[in-house]
C-alpha positions as CSV (number, residue, x, y, z in Angstrom):
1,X,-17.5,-44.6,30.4
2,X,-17.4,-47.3,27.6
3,X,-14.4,-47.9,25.7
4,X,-15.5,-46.4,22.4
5,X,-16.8,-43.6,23.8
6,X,-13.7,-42.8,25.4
7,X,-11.9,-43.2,22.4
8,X,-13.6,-40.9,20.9
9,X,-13.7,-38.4,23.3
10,X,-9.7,-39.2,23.4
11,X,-9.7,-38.5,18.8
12,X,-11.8,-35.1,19.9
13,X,-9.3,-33.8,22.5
14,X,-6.8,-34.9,20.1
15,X,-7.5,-33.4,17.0
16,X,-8.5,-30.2,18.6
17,X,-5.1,-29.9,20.1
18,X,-3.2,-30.3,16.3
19,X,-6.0,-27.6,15.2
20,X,-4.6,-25.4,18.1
21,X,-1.1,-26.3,17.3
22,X,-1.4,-25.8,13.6
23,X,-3.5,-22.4,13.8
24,X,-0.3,-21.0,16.3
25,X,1.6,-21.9,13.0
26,X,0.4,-19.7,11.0
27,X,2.9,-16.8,10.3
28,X,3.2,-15.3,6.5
29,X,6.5,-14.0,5.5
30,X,5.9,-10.4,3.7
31,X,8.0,-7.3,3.2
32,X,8.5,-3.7,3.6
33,X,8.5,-1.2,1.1
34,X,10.0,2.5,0.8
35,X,6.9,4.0,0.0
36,X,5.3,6.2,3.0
37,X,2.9,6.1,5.1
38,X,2.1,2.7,3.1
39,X,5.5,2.3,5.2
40,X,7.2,4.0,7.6
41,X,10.1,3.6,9.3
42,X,11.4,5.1,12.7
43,X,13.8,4.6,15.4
44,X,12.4,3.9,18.9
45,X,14.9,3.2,21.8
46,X,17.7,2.6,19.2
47,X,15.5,-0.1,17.0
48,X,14.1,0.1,14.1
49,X,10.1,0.6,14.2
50,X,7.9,0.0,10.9
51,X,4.6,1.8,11.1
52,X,1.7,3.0,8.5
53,X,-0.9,2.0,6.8
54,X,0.0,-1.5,5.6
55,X,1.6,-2.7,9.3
56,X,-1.9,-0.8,11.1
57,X,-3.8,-3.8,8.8
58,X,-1.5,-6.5,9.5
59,X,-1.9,-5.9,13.2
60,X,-5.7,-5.5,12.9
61,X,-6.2,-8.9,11.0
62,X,-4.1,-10.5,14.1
63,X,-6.0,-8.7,16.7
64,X,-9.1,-10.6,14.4
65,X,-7.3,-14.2,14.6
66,X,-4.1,-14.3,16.8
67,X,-3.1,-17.1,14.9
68,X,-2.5,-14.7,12.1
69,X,1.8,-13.6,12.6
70,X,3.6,-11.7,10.1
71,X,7.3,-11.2,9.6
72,X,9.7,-9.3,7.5
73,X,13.2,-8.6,6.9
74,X,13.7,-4.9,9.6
75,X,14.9,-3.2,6.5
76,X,13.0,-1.8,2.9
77,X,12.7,-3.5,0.2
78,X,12.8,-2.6,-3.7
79,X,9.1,-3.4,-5.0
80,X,10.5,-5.4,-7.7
81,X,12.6,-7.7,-5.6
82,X,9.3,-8.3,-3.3
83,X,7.5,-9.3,-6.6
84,X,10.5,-11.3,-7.1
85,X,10.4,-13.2,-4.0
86,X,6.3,-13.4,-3.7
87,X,7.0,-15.4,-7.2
88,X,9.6,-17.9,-6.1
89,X,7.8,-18.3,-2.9
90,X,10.2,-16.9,-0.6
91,X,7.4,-14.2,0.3
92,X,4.0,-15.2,1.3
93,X,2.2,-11.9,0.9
94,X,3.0,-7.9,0.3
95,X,0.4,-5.2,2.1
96,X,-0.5,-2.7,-0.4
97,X,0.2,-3.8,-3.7
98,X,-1.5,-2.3,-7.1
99,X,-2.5,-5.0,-9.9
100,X,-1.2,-4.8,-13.6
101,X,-1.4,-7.8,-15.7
102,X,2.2,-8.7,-15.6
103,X,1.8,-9.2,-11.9
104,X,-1.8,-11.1,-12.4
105,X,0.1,-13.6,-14.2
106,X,2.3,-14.5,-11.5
107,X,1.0,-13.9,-8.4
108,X,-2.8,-13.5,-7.1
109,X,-4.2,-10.9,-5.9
110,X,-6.7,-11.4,-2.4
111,X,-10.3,-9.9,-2.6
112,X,-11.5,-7.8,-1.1
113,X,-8.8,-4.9,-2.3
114,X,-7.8,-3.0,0.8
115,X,-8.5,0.7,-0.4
116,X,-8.2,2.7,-3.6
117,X,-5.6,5.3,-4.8
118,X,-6.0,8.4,-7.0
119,X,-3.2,10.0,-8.5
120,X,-3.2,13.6,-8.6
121,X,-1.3,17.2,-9.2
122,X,0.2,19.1,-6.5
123,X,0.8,22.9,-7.5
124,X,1.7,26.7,-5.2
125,X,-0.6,28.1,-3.0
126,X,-1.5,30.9,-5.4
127,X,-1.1,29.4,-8.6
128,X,-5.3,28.7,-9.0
129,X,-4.7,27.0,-12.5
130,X,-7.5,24.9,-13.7
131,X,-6.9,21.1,-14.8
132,X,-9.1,18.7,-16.0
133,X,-6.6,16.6,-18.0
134,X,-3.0,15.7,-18.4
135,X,-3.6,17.6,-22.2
136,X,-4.7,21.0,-20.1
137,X,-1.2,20.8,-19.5
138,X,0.6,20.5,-22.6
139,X,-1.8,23.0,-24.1
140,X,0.0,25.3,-21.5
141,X,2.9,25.3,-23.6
142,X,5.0,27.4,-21.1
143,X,5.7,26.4,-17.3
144,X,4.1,23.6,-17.6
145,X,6.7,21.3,-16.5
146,X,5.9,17.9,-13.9
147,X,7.6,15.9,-11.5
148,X,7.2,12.7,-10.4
149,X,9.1,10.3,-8.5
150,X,11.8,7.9,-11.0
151,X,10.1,4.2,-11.8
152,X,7.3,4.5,-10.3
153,X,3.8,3.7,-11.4
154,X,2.7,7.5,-11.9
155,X,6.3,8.0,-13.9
156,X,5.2,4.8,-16.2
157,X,2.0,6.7,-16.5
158,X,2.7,10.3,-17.6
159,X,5.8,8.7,-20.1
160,X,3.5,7.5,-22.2
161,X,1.6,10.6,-22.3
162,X,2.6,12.9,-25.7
163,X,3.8,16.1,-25.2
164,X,4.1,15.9,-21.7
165,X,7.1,17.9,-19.9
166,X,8.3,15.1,-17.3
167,X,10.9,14.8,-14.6
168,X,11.8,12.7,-12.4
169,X,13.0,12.6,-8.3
170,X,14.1,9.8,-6.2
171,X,11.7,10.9,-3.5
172,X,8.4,12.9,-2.7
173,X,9.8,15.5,-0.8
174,X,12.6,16.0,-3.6
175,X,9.1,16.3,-6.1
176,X,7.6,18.8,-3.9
177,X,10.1,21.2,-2.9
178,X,11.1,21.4,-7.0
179,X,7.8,22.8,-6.6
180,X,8.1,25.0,-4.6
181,X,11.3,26.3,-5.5
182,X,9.1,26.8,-8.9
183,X,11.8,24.0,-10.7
184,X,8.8,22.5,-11.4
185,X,5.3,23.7,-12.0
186,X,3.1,20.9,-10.8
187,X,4.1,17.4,-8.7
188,X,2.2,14.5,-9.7
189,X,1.7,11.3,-7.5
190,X,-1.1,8.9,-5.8
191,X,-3.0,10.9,-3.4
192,X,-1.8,8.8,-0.7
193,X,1.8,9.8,-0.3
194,X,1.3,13.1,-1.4
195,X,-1.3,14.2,1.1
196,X,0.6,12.5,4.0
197,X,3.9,14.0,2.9
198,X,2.1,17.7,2.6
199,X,1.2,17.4,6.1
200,X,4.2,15.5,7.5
201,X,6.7,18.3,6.5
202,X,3.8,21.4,7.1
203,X,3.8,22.4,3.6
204,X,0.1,23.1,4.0
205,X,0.1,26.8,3.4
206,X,3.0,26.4,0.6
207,X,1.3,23.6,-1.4
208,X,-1.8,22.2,-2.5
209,X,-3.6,19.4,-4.1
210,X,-5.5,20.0,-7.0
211,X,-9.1,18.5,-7.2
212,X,-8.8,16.4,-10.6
213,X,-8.0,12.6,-10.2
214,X,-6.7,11.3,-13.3
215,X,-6.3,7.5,-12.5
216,X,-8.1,5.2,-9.5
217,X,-7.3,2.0,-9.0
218,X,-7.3,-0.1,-5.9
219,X,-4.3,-1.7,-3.8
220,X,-4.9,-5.5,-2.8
221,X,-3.0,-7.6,-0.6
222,X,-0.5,-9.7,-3.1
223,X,-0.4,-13.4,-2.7
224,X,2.4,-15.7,-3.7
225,X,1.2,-18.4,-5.3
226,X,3.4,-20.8,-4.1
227,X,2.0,-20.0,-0.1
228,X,0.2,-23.0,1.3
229,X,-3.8,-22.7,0.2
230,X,-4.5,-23.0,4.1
231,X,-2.6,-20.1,5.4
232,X,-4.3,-18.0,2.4
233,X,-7.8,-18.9,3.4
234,X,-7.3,-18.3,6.9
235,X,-5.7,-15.0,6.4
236,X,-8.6,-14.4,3.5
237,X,-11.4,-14.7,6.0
238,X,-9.6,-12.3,8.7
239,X,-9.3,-9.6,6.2
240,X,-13.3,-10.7,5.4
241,X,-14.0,-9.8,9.1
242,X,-12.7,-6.4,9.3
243,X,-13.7,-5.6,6.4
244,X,-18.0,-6.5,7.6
245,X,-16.6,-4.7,11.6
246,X,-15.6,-1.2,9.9
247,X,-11.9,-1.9,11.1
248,X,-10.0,-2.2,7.8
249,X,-12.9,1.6,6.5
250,X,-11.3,3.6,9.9
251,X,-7.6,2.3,9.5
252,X,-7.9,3.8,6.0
253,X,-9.6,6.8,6.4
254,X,-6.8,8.4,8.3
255,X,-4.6,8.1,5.5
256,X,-6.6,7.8,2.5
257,X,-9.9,9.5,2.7
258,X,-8.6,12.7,3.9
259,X,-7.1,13.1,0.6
260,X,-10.7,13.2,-1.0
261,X,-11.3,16.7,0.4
262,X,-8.6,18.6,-0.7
C-alpha cells in the first residue's frame, strides 16, 4: 500500500476513533422536580428510583443515540433553583419545562416542545355544575371557593383573576381532598397531575374533571445557554427522531392524552 494512502487510511481510523470517544462523552447534567408523574420518586431495594414522564423521554432519546447520558442530583429540586442553575451553567437541560418570557430571556427553549398541558377544574362526583369560564365562577357568588397548589403556575394564573375566591396547598392531594371534604368547591391545576393523582389515590368515583380547559400551553425541554452547542445539537436531533418514530406520541399518551377524555 503506498505511503499516502496509508496515511490516510491511518487520519480515517484516527479521527473516527476521537468521534467515538467524544460521542461516549456526551452526558447533560439536568434535574428533578417535585412535580408528579413529570416526576416521581420511589424506593426500590432501599434506593432511590426516579420515574415518570420526563425520565421515560430521557431514556427513550438514549435508547435513540446511546451516546446521549443524563445525570442529576438523586434528590428534588425547587423549579426556581433548576432555572437558577440552567442559567449559570451548572445544569445543561430540565425535562418538562413551560416557557414565559422571563425564562426566554435567559435560557432557550429546544423545538420541538415535548407535549402540551391544559389546566383545568376538578369538582364532587354529583356536583354537575356547568363552567365555561373562570367568571362562571365568581358569578356563583356562594361556594364557589378554588384551590390550587402555593406558587405554582396555575396559582400565578387564577391571582390575577378579579373576584376570584383562591386558596392555596402545598400539594395535589392536599387540593383535592379540600375537595372532597367540601373545604373547597372546585381544585384547579394542569390536567397532567391532576388526572394522574385522581387515579393514583382511586378517587375516581369521588372526583372528577370538568371538561373546560382554560389555558394550553406546551412544555419544552429547557436549555442552558451556556451548554456546549455540540451536545445541544446532538441531543436536538434525538428528540427529532422520536418524535418522526411515534416514540416521544406513545410515551405521552399514557400520561397526558388520557386526560383529554375526561
Amino acid at each position: 500500500m503506498p505511503l499516502g494512502l496509508r496515511r490516510a487510511l491511518y487520519l480515517i481510523i484516527l479521527f473516527a476513533l476521537l468521534d467515538s470517544q467524544s460521542l461516549q462523552a456526551a452526558v447533560y447534567k439536568t434535574a428533578y422536580q417535585d412535580s408528579t408523574p413529570k416526576y416521581i420518586e420511589s424506593i426500590v431495594d432501599g434506593q432511590k428510583v426516579f420515574t415518570g414522564l420526563e425520565p421515560e423521554i430521557m431514556q427513550a432519546i438514549t435508547d435513540e443515540d446511546p451516546s446521549i447520558h443524563f445525570h442529576s442530583e438523586p434528590k428534588f429540586i425547587p423549579v426556581q433553583r433548576i432555572f437558577k442553575r440552567l442559567k449559570l451553567g451548572q445544569l445543561d437541560v430540565f425535562f418538562g419545562a413551560a416557557k414565559n418570557s422571563k425564562r426566554a430571556k435567559h435560557h432557550h427553549f429546544m423545538m420541538p416542545p415535548l407535549y402540551q398541558v391544559s389546566h383545568v377544574l376538578v369538582a364532587r362526583q354529583g356536583d354537575e355544575v356547568e363552567i365555561n369560564s373562570l367568571q362562571d365562577i365568581v358569578n356563583i357568588k356562594r361556594d364557589n371557593l378554588v384551590v390550587t397548589l402555593l406558587n405554582t403556575a396555575t396559582h400565578r394564573y387564577l391571582k390575577e383573576f378579579p373576584g376570584l375566591d383562591v386558596k392555596t396547598e402545598n400539594s395535589v392531594f392536599a387540593m383535592l381532598d379540600a375537595v372532597i371534604s367540601k373545604e373547597a368547591r372546585f381544585a384547579y391545576y394542569h390536567d397532567l397531575g391532576l388526572k394522574y393523582s385522581i387515579d393514583h389515590y382511586k378517587l375516581q368515583d369521588r372526583l372528577y374533571i370538568l371538561p373546560v380547559r382554560f389555558k394550553t400551553y406546551p412544555h419544552y425541554i429547557a436549555v442552558s445557554r451556556e451548554s456546549d452547542p455540540q451536545k445541544i445539537t446532538r441531543l436536538k436531533a434525538a428528540l427529532e427522531t422520536i418524535v418522526a418514530n411515534g416514540k416521544l406520541e406513545t410515551i405521552t399518551r399514557r400520561y397526558v392524552s388520557a386526560t383529554a377524555d375526561q
